[in-house]
C-alpha positions as CSV (number, residue, x, y, z in Angstrom):
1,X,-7.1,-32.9,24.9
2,X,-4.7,-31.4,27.2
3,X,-4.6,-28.3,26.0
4,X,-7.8,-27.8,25.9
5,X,-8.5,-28.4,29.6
6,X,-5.7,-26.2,30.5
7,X,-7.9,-23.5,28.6
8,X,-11.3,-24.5,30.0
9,X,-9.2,-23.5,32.9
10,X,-9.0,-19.8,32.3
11,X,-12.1,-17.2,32.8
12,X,-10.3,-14.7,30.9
13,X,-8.5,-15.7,27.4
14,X,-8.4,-12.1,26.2
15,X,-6.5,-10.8,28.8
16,X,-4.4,-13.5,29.3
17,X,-3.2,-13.7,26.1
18,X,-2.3,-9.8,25.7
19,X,-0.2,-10.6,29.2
20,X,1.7,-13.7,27.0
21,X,2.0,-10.8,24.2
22,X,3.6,-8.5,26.5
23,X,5.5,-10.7,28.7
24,X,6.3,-13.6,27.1
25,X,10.0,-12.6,26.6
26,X,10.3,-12.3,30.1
27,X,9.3,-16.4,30.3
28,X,11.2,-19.3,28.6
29,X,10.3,-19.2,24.7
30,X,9.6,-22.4,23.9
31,X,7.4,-24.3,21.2
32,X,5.0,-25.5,23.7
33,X,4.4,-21.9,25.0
34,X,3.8,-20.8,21.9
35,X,1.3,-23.2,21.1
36,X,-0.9,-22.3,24.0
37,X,-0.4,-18.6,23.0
38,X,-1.4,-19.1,19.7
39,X,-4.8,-21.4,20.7
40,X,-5.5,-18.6,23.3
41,X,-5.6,-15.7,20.6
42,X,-8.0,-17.6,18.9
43,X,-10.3,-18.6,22.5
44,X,-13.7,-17.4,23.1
45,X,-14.5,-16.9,27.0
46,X,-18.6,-17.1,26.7
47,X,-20.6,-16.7,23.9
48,X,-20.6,-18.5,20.0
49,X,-17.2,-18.3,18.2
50,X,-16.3,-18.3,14.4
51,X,-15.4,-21.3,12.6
52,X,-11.5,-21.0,12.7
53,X,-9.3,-22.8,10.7
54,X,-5.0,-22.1,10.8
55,X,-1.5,-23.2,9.8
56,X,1.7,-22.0,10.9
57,X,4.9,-23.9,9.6
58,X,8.5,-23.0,10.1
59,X,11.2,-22.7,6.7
60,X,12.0,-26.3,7.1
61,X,7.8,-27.5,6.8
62,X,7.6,-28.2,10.4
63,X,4.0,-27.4,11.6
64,X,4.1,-25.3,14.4
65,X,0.6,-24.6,15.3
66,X,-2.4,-26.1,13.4
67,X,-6.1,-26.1,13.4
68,X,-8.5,-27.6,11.1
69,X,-5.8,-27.2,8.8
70,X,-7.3,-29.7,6.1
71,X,-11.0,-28.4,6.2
72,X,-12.4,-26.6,3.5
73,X,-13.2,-22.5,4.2
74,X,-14.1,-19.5,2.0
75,X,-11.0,-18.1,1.6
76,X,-12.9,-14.6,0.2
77,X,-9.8,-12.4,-1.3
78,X,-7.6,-14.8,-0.3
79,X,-8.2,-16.6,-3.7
80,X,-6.3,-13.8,-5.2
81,X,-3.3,-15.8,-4.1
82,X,-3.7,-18.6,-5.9
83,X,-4.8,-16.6,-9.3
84,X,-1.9,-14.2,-9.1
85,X,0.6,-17.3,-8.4
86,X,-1.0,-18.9,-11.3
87,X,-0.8,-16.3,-13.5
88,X,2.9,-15.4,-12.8
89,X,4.0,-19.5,-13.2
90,X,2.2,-19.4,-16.7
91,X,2.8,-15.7,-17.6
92,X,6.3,-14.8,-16.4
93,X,6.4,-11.5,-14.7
94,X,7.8,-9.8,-17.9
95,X,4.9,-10.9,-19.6
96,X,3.2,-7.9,-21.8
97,X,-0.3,-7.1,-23.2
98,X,-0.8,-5.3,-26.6
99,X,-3.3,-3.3,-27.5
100,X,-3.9,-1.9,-31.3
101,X,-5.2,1.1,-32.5
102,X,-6.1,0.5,-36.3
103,X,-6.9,1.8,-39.2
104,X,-8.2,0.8,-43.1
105,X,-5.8,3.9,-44.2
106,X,-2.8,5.5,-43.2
107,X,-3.2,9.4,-42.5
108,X,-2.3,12.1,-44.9
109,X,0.3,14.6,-44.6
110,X,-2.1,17.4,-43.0
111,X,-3.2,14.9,-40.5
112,X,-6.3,13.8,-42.0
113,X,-7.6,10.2,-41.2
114,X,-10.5,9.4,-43.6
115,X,-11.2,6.2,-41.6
116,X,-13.1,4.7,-38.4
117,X,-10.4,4.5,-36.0
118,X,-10.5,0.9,-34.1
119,X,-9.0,0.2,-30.9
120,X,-8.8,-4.0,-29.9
121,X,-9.1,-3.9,-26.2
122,X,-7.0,-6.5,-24.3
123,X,-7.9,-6.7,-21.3
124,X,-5.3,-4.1,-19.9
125,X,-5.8,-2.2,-16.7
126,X,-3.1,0.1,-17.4
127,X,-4.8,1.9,-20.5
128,X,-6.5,4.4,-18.0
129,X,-5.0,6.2,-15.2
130,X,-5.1,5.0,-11.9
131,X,-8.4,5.4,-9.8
132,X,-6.3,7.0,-7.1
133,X,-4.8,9.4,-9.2
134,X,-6.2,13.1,-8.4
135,X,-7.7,14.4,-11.6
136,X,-10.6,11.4,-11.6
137,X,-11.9,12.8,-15.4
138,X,-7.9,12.4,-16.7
139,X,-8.4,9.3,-18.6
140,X,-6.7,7.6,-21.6
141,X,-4.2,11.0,-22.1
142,X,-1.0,9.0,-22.5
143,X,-2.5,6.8,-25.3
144,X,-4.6,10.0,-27.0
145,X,-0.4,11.4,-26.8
146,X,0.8,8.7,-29.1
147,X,-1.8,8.7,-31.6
148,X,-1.0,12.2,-32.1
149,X,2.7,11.5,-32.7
150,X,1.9,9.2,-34.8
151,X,0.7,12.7,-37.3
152,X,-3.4,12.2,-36.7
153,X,-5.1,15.5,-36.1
154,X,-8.7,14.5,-37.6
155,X,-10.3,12.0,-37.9
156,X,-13.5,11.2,-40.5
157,X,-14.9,8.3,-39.1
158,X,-15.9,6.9,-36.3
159,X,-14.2,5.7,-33.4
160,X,-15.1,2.2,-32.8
161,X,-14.6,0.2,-29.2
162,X,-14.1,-3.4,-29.7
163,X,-14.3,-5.7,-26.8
164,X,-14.5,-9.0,-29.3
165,X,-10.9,-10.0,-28.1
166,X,-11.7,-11.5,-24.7
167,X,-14.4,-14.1,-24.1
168,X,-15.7,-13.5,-20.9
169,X,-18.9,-12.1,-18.9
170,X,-18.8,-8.9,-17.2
171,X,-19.2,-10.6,-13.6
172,X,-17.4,-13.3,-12.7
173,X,-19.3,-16.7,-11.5
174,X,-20.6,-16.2,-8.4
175,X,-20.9,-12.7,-8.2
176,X,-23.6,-11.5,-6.2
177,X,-25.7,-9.1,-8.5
178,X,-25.9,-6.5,-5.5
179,X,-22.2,-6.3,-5.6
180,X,-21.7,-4.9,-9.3
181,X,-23.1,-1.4,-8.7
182,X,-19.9,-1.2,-6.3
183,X,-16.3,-0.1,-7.2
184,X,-15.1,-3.3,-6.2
185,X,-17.8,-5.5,-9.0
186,X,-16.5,-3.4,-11.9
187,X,-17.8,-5.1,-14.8
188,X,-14.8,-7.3,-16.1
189,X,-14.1,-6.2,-20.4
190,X,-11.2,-6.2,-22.8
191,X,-11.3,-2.4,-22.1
192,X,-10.7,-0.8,-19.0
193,X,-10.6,3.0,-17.8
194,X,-9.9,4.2,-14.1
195,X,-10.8,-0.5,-13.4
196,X,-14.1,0.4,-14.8
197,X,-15.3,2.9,-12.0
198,X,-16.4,6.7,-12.1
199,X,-17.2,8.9,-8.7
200,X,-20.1,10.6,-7.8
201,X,-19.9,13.7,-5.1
202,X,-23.0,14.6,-3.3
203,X,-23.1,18.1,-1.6
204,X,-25.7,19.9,0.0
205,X,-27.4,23.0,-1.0
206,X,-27.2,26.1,1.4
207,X,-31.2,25.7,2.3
208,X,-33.3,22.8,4.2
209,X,-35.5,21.3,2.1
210,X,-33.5,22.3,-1.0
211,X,-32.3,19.0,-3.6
212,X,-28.6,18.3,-2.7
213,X,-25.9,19.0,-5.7
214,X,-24.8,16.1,-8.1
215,X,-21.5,15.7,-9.9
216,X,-20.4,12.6,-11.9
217,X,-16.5,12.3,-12.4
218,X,-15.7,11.8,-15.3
219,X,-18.8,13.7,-16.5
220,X,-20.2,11.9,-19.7
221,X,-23.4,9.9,-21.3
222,X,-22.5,6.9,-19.5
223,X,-21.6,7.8,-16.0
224,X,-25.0,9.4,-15.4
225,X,-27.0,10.1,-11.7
226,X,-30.3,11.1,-11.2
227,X,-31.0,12.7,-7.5
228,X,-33.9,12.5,-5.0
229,X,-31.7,14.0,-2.1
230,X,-32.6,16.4,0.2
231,X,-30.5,19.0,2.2
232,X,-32.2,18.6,5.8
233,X,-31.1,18.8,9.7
234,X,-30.1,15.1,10.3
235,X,-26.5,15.1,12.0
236,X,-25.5,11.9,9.8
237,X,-26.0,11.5,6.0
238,X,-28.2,8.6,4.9
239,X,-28.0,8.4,1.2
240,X,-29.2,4.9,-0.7
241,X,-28.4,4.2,-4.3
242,X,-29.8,1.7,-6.9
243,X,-29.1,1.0,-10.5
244,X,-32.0,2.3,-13.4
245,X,-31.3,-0.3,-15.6
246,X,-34.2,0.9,-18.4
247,X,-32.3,4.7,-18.4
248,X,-29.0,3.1,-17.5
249,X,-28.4,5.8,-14.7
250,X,-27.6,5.5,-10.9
251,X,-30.9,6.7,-9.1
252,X,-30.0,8.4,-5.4
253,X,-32.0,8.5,-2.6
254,X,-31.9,9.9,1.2
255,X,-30.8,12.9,3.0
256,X,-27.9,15.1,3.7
257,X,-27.3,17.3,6.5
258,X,-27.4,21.3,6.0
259,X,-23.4,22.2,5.9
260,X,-21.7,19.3,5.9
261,X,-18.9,18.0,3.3
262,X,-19.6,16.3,0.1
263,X,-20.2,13.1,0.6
264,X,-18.2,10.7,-2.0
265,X,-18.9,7.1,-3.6
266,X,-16.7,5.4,-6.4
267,X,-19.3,2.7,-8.5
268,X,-18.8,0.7,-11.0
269,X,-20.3,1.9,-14.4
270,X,-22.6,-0.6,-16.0
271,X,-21.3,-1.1,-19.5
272,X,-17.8,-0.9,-19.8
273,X,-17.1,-0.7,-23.7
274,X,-19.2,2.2,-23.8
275,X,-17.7,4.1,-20.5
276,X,-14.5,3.8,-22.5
277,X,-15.9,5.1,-25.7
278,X,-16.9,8.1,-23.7
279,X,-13.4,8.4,-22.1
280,X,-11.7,7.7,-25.5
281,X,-13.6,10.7,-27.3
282,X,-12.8,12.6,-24.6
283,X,-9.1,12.9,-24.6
284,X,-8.8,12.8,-28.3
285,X,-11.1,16.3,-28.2
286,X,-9.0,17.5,-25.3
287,X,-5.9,17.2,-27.0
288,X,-7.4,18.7,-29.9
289,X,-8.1,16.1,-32.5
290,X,-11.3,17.3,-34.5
291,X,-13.9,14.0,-34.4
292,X,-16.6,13.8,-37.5
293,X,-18.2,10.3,-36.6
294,X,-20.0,8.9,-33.6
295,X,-18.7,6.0,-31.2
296,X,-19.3,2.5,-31.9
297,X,-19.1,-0.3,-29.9
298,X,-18.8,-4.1,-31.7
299,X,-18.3,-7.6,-29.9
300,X,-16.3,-9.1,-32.8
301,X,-13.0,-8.9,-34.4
302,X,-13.9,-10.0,-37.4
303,X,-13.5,-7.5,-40.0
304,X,-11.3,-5.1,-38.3
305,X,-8.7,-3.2,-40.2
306,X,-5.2,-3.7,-41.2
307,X,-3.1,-0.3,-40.7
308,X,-1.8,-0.2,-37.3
309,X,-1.1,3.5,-36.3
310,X,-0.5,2.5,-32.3
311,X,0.9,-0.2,-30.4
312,X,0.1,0.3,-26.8
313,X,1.8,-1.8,-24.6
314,X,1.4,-2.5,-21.1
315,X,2.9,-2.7,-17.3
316,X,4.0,-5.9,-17.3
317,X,2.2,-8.8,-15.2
318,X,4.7,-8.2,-12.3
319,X,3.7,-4.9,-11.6
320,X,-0.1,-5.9,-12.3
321,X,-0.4,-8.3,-9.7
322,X,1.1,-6.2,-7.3
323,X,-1.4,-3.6,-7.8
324,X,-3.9,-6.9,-7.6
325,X,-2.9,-8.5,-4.4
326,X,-1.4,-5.0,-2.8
327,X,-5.5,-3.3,-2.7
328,X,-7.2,-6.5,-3.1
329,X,-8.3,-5.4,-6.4
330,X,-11.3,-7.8,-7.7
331,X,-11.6,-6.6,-11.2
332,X,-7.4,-7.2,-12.2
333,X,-7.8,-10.6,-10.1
334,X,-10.1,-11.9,-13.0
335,X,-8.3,-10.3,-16.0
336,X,-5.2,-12.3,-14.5
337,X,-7.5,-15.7,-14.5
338,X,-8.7,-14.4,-18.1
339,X,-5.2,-13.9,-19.5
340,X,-4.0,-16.9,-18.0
341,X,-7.3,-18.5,-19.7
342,X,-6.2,-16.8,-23.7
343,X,-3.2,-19.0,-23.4
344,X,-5.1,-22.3,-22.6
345,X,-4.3,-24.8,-25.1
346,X,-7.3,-24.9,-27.4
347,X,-9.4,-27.6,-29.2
348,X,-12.2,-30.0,-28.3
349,X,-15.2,-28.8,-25.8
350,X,-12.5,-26.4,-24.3
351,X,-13.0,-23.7,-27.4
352,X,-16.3,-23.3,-26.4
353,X,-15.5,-21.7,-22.6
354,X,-14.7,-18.3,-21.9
355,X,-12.0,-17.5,-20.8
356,X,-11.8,-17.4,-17.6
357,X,-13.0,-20.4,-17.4
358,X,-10.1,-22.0,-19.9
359,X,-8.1,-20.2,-16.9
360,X,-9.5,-22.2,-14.1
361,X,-8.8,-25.6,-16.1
362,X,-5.0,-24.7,-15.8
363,X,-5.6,-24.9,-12.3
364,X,-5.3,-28.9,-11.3
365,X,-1.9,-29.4,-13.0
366,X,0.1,-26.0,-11.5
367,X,-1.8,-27.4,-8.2
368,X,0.0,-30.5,-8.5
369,X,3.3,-29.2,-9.1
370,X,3.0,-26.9,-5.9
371,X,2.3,-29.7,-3.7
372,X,-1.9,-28.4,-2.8
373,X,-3.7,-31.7,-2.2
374,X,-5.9,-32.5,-5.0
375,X,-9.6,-31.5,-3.8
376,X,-8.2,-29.2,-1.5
377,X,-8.7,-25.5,-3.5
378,X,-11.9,-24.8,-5.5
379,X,-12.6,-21.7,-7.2
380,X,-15.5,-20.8,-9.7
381,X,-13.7,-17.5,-10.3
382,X,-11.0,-15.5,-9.6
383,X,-11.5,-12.4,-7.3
384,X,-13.0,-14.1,-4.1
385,X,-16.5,-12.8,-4.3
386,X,-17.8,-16.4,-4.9
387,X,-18.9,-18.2,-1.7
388,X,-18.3,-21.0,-4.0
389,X,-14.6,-21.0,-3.7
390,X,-13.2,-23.0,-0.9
391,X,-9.5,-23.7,0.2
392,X,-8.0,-25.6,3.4
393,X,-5.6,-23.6,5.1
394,X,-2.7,-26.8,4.3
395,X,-3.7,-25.7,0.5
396,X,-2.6,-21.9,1.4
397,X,0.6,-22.7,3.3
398,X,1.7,-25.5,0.3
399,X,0.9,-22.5,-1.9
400,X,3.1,-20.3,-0.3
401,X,5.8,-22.3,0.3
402,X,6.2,-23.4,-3.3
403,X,5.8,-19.6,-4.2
404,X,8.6,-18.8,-2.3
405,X,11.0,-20.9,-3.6
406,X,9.7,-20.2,-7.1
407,X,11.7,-18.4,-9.9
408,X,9.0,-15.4,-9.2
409,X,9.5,-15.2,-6.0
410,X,11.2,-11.6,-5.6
411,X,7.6,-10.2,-7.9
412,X,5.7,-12.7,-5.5
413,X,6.6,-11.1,-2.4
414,X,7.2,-7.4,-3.4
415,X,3.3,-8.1,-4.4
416,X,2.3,-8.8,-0.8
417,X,0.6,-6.3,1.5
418,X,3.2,-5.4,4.3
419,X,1.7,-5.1,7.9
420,X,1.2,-1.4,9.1
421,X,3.2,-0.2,5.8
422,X,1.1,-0.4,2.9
423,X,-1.7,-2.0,0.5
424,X,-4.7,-3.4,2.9
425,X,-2.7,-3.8,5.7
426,X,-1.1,-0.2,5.8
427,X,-3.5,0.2,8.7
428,X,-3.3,-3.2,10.5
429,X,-0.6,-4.5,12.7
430,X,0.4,-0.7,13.7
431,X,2.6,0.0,16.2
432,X,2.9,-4.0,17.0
433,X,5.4,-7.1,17.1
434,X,3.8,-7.3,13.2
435,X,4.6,-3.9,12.2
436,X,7.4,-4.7,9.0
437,X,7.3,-7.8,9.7
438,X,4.4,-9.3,7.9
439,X,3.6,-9.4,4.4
440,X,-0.1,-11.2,3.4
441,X,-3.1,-11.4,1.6
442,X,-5.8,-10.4,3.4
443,X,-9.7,-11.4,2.4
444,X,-13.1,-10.1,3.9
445,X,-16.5,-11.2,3.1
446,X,-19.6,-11.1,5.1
447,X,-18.9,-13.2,7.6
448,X,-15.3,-14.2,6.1
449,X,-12.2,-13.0,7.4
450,X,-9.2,-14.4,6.0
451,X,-4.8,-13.7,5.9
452,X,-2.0,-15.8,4.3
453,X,1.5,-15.3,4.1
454,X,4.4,-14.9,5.7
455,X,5.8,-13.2,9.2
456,X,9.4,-13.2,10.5
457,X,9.8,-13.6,14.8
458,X,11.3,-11.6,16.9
459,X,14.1,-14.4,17.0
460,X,14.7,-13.6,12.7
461,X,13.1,-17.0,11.5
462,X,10.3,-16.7,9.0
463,X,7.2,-18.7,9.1
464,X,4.5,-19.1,6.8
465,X,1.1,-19.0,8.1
466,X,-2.8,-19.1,6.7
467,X,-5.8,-18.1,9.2
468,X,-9.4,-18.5,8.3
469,X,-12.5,-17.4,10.3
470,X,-15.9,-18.5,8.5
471,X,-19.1,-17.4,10.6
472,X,-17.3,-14.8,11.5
473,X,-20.5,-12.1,12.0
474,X,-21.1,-14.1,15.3
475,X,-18.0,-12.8,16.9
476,X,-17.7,-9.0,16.3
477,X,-14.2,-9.3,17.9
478,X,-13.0,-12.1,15.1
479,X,-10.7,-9.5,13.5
480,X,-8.7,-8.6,16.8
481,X,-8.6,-12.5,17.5
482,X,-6.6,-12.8,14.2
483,X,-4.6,-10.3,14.4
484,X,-3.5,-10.9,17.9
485,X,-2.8,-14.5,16.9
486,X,-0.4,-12.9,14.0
487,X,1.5,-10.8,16.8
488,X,2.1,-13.8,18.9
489,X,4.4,-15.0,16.1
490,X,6.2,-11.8,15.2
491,X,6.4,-11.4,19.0
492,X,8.4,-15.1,19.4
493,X,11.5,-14.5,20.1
494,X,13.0,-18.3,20.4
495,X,14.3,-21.1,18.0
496,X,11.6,-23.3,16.4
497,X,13.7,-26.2,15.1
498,X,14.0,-27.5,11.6
């Protein structure tokens, strides 16, 4: 309570604690300072405040600074953490999917392959090239390559897409159905190209009045955009999309302004299996495989043929959960719970859940062994999308600290955005105490703001550290608070004990 009358003391906490931030080298670092530091980051002069909740501990598990550290938040992407260190307990981070191209018949020796070709998707992101990659339309090339040096030039049959290997829906619990015309509510499937998105470039004509210009990338059946865009005078573009579920097409609305750039949007496409049909048939033709049949698309492995011709096999789960927790990406979060979820033990009311779920009920035990209080992290699925999902920040930290002590730790950490340097926090913490010397997951909902992780002080101690702010949306200035509060550790430049 002392403290706290020390603050209702001050009329300006902002300013105050940038002076601490600047000058607090120049005063006696001690615990106690740091402390009231740390709680003035995080102070509100007038008006409502989030709904904070923090942990700081030092190497040895001494708290340092806490804060509703045993109530329950939505931890939004921060539940990638816990998925990812699931996953790479369980998995190992050497741990490989396979993916089979098959075959009733072998070719002949002209090349001639008088069978549907099958491919038994896995549930592995790497099949397509990167979204960020510059040719968008570039897709599958490297595994159209081996199927050609594996002798196939033509093929008479069709090329059939099955998805039947993974049980699991293409949203994950929770998801908000507005999300999953977005790039980041890709539908989740055993087969992915480019994490299930495609981009659309809007560009106006040369006259007012004239319908704006509309190109799909990769251009095919199942990537398609209608337009009711105008070219007109307005200085800002104000463009509105929606889903046409009867023509399965994304419908465009609005206006854009006489002259101005393209304007660019990545969405998710709307059914995955057949988006990577379309991909698939598309770098077999441009690699110059002739194609007699149609695509197919089947939701069972039952039946499928004998004669593999490919054995695709894939970045390994290391390198997959650092391209999950470096950009926050939502769709390999849940093919991490899923994969996690193949290797449940099976039997009893268990084989009848999908996947995913199988993966959440290897939660509780791994939990345990990390030290998380039992009732103290709840997820419904494994991206952070749900609202459902709710952690303390005590759960984060005991997550952390186990994970930094575990036998994955150097793929743990090297999978952590680093402040100011790269993944979602290349453009955070720039030109601060934090710059280098942070690495953490970050998480952002409506209203949510969330980071966990690690930071080492000016002094060359590391500290481990989760910050939540629920109800953010009252407090425009939430963000700043947070990452303020983060520079008045990296900025400590004293011991902190053991």
């Amino acid at each position: 309570m002392r403290l706290i009358r020390r603050l209702s003391c001050i009329r300006n906490f902002e300013r105050l604690g940038l002076l601490f931030l600047l000058f607090g080298s120049v005063c006696a670092a001690t615990v106690e300072n740091l402390r009231f530091n740390l709680q003035v980051a995080l102070s509100v002069e007038a008006g409502p405040s989030a709904d904070w909740g923090a942990l700081v501990v030092n190497a040895g598990g001494r708290e340092i600074f806490g804060t509703n550290s045993d109530r329950m938040f939505i931890p939004a992407s921060n539940t990638k953490l816990f998925i990812a260190a699931l996953a790479l307990d369980r998995l190992g981070n050497s741990n490989t999917l396979h993916t089979p191209i098959l075959a009733t018949v072998e070719p002949d020796a002209a090349g001639c392959l008088r069978s549907d070709l099958w491919i038994i998707g896995q549930g592995d992101p790497s099949l397509g090239d990167d979204p960020t990659a510059s040719a968008f339309g570039e897709s599958l090339g490297a595994l159209a390559s081996q199927l050609l040096n594996r002798g196939v030039r033509r093929i008479e049959g069709d090329l059939v897409v099955c998805d039947g290997a993974l049980r699991t829906s293409p949203a994950g619990s929770g998801w908000d159905s507005e999300d999953l015309i977005e790039a980041y509510g890709a539908p989740v499937s055993g087969l992915i190209v480019r994490d299930n998105t495609f981009r659309v470039t809007v560009t106006p004509s040369m006259q007012i009045g004239a319908p704006a210009l509309f190109r799909s990338e990769p251009d095919l059946p199942s990537t398609r955009v209608e337009g009711l865009v105008q070219t007109a005078t307005n200085l800002l573009a104000s463009l509105t999309y929606e889903r046409d579920l009867a023509t399965d097409s994304v419908r465009f609305k609005g206006r854009i302004p006489l002259g101005s750039k393209p304007w660019l949007v990545d969405l998710a496409v709307n059914d995955a299996p057949r988006y990577f049909g379309d991909c698939w048939r598309a770098a077999l033709l441009r690699r110059g495989l002739v194609l007699t049949g149609t695509n197919r698309v089947v939701h069972s492995t039952q039946g499928i043929p004998s004669v593999e011709l490919v054995d695709w096999t894939s970045e390994t789960l290391g390198v997959r959960v650092r391209h999950c927790l470096k950009m926050s990406q939502n769709l390999q979060a849940q093919l991490l719970l899923v994969q996690v979820g193949r290797r449940f033990p099976g039997g009893g009311l268990e084989s009848f859940l999908s996947d995913d779920a199988k993966g959440l009920l290897a939660c509780p035990e791994f939990f345990q062994r990390a030290g998380i209080k039992e009732g103290s992290a709840r997820f419904e699925e494994g991206a952070g999308l749900s609202r459902a999902n709710a952690v303390s920040p005590a759960a984060t930290v005991a997550l952390l600290r186990f994970m930094r002590g575990h036998r994955e730790s150097v793929s743990w950490m090297e999978a952590l955005p680093i402040a100011g340097v790269d993944g979602t926090l290349k453009n955070r913490f720039r030109k601060s105490p934090a710059t280098g010397k942070v690495r953490a997951k970050t998480g952002t909902l409506r209203g949510v703001i969330a980071l966990g992780g690690y930071v080492t002080t000016a002094f060359g101690e590391e500290l481990t550290f989760a910050i939540y702010a629920n109800q953010a949306s009252v407090d425009p200035k939430s963000r700043a608070r947070m990452d303020r509060w983060v520079e008045t550790l990296a900025a400590y430049n004293g011991p902190l004990g053991h």
